[in-house]
KELUMFI-705493 format. One record per residue (C-alpha): x, y, z. Coordinates in steps of 0.25 Angstrom, whole numbers, padded with zeros to 4 digits, always signed. Layout:
REM KELUMFI-705493
XYZ;...
//
This chain:
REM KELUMFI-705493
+0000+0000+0000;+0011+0009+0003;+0017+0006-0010;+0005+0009-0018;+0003+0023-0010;+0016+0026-0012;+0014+0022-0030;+0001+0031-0029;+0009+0042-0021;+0018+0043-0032;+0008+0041-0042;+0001+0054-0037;+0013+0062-0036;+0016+0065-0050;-0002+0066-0052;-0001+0078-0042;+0012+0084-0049;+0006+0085-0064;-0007+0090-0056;+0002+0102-0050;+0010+0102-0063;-0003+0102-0071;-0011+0113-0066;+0001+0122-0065;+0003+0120-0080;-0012+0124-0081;-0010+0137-0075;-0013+0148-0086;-0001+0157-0085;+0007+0158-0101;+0002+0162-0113;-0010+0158-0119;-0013+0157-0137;-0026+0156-0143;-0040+0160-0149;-0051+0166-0146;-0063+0162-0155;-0070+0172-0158;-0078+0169-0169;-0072+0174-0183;-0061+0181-0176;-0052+0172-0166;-0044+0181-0157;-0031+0177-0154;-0026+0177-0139;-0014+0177-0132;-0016+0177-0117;-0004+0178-0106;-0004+0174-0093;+0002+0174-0082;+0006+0176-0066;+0013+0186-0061;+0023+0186-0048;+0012+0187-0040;+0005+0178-0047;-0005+0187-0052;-0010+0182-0065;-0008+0192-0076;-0009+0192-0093;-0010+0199-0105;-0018+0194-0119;-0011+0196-0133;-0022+0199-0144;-0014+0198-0158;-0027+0201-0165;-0032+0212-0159;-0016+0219-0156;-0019+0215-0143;-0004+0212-0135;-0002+0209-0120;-0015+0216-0116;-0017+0213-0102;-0027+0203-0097;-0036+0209-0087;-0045+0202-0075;-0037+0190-0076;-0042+0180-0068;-0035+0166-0067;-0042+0154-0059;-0040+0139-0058;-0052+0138-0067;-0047+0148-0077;-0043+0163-0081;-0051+0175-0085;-0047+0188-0091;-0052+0201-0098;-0045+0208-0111;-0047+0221-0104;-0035+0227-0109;-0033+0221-0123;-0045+0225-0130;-0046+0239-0129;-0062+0241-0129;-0064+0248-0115;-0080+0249-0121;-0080+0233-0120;-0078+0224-0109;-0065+0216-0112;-0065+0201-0115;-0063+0192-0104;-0057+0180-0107;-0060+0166-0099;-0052+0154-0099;-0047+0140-0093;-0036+0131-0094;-0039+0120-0102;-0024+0113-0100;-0012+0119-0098;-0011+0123-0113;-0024+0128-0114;-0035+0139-0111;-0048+0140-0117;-0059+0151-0114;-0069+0161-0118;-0066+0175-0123;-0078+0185-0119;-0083+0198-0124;-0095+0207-0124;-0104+0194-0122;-0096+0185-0132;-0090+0174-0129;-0075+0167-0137;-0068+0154-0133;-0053+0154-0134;-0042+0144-0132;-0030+0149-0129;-0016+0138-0128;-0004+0142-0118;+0008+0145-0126;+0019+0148-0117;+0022+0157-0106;+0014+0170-0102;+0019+0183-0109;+0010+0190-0102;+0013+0207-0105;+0011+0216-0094;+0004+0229-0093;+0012+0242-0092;+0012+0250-0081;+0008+0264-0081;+0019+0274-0078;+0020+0287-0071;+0018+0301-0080;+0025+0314-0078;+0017+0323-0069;+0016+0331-0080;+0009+0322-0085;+0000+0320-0075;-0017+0327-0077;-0025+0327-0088;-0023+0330-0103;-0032+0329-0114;-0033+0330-0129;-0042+0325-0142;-0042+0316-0153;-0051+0313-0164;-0055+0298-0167;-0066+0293-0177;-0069+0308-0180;-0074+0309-0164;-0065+0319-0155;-0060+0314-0143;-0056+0320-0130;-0045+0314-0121;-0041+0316-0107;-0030+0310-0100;-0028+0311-0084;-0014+0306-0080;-0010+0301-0065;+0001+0296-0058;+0001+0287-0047;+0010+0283-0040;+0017+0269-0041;+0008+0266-0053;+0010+0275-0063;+0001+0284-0070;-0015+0281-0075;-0022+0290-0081;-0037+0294-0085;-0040+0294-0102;-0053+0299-0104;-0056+0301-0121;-0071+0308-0123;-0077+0307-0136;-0090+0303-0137;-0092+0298-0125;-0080+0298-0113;-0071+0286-0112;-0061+0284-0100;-0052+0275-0104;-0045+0267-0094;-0029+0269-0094;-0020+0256-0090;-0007+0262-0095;+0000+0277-0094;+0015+0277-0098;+0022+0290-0100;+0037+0287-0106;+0044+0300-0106;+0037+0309-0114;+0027+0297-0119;+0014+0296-0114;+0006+0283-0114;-0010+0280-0110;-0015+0266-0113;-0028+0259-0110;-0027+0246-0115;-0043+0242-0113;-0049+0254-0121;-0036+0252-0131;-0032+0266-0130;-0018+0273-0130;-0012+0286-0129;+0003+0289-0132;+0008+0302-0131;+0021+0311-0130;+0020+0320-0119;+0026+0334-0122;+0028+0342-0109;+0028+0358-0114;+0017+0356-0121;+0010+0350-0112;+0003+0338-0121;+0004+0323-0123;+0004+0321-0138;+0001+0307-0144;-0011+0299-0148;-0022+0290-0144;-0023+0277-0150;-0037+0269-0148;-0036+0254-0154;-0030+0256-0166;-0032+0271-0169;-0022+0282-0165;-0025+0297-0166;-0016+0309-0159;-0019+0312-0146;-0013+0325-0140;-0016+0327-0123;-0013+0341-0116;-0015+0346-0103;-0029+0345-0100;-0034+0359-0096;-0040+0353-0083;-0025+0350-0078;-0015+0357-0080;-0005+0349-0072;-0002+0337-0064;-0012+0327-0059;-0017+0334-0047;
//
C-alpha cells in the first residue's frame, strides 16, 4: 500500500506542475493578431498586453486600417473568466461611445470575443504572436508661465467659422492640462489628455475626439501660430492672448 501511495504521489506530482504551468501559460499578457468580422469590412486588430511592475494591467491597440497605432486601451479589466476593454482613445469620435471589446482565453494561443458599437455586435479571434509591445502614453509636461491663461483665435472648416479658446494650467508634479473649447455651431469642450510644449513648440492633443494642435510660440508677439488638425483635415490656426487675460493663470 505504501508503495502504490507513493507510485500515485509521484504520478500526481508532474499533473499538478502542468496545471500550474498551464494556467500561467494561459495568462493573456503578449500581443495578440486578428480580425474583427465585420460584415464586408474585416478590421484588423492588433492588441498588446501586458503588467506593469505593480502589476497593474496595461495596453494599447494597433489599427492599421483606420491609421490607428499604439492608442491606449481604456477601462481595461482582466479577470479569470476574461478581459474587457474600450477604444476610448483610438477612434477619435468623442459624439459616440467608444467600442468595447469583450473577450476570453480559449487556450494559451488563442482569444476570441465580440467587438460592440452603437448597439451592434462583431466577433473576433485574435491569435497570440509573441510578447506585448505595449506603447505607453505620453505624459504632459509643464509650460512656461508665459504660457499660462487663456488664448483664443479662428478658423474656417466646411465653410463654417469656428472660435477657439485654449486655458492652459500648471500643476505641479503632473505637468500641465488645459481646457479647449471650439464653438461653432454649437460648443464642444473637448477633453485634452496630452500638453507638451518643446522650447518654442506648443502641442495640444485629445486622442478620443482625434484633435490636435501644434503651434510655434512667438514671445513679442504675443501669439502661438500653427494649425488644428481634426482626422485628416489641417487648417491654420493662430492663438493670441485672450483679451479676458492678460497674463498668468491666476
Amino acid at each position: 500500500m505504501n508503495s502504490l501511495l507513493r507510485r500515485t504521489g509521484a504520478g500526481w506530482a508532474p499533473l499538478a506542475f502542468c496545471v500550474t504551468v498551464c494556467h500561467a501559460a494561459a495568462a493573456p499578457q503578449g500581443r495578440w493578431e486578428g480580425e474583427v468580422q465585420i460584415p464586408g469590412a474585416p478590421i484588423r486588430l492588433v492588441v498588446d498586453l501586458a503588467q506593469d511592475d505593480a502589476s497593474k494591467w496595461t495596453g494599447s491597440v494597433i489599427i492599421p486600417g483606420l491609421g490607428v497605432k499604439g492608442a491606449a486601451l481604456g477601462e481595461l479589466v482582466v479577470t479569470d473568466s476574461g478581459i474587457s476593454f474600450t477604444l476610448s482613445g483610438a477612434l477619435g469620435d468623442a459624439a459616440a461611445a467608444p467600442p468595447r471589446i469583450k473577450a476570453r482565453l480559449v487556450d494559451a494561443g488563442t482569444m476570441t470575443g465580440e467587438f460592440e458599437q452603437a448597439g451592434n455586435t462583431a466577433t473576433f479571434a485574435l491569435n497570440r504572436t509573441g510578447p506585448a509591445q505595449v506603447e505607453f502614453a505620453p505624459k504632459s509636461t509643464a509650460v512656461a508661465g508665459e504660457l499660462e491663461g487663456a488664448w483664443s483665435g479662428r478658423f474656417e472648416f466646411n465653410g463654417y467659422p469656428r472660435q477657439v479658446t485654449l486655458k492652459l494650467s500648471n500643476h505641479p508634479q503632473s505637468g500641465a492640462t488645459a481646457e479647449l473649447v471650439i464653438v461653432g455651431k454649437k460648443t464642444n469642450r473637448v477633453p485634452v489628455d496630452l500638453v507638451v510644449q518643446n522650447e518654442q513648440f506648443l502641442k495640444i492633443e485629445s486622442g478620443q475626439a482625434g484633435i490636435t494642435f501644434e503651434g510655434r510660440w512667438h514671445a513679442q508677439a504675443s501669439q502661438i501660430q500653427g494649425s488644428i488638425q481634426m482626422g485628416p483635415f489641417e487648417v491654420p490656426l493662430t492663438l493670441r492672448r485672450s483679451s479676458s487675460a492678460t497674463g498668468k493663470r491666476s
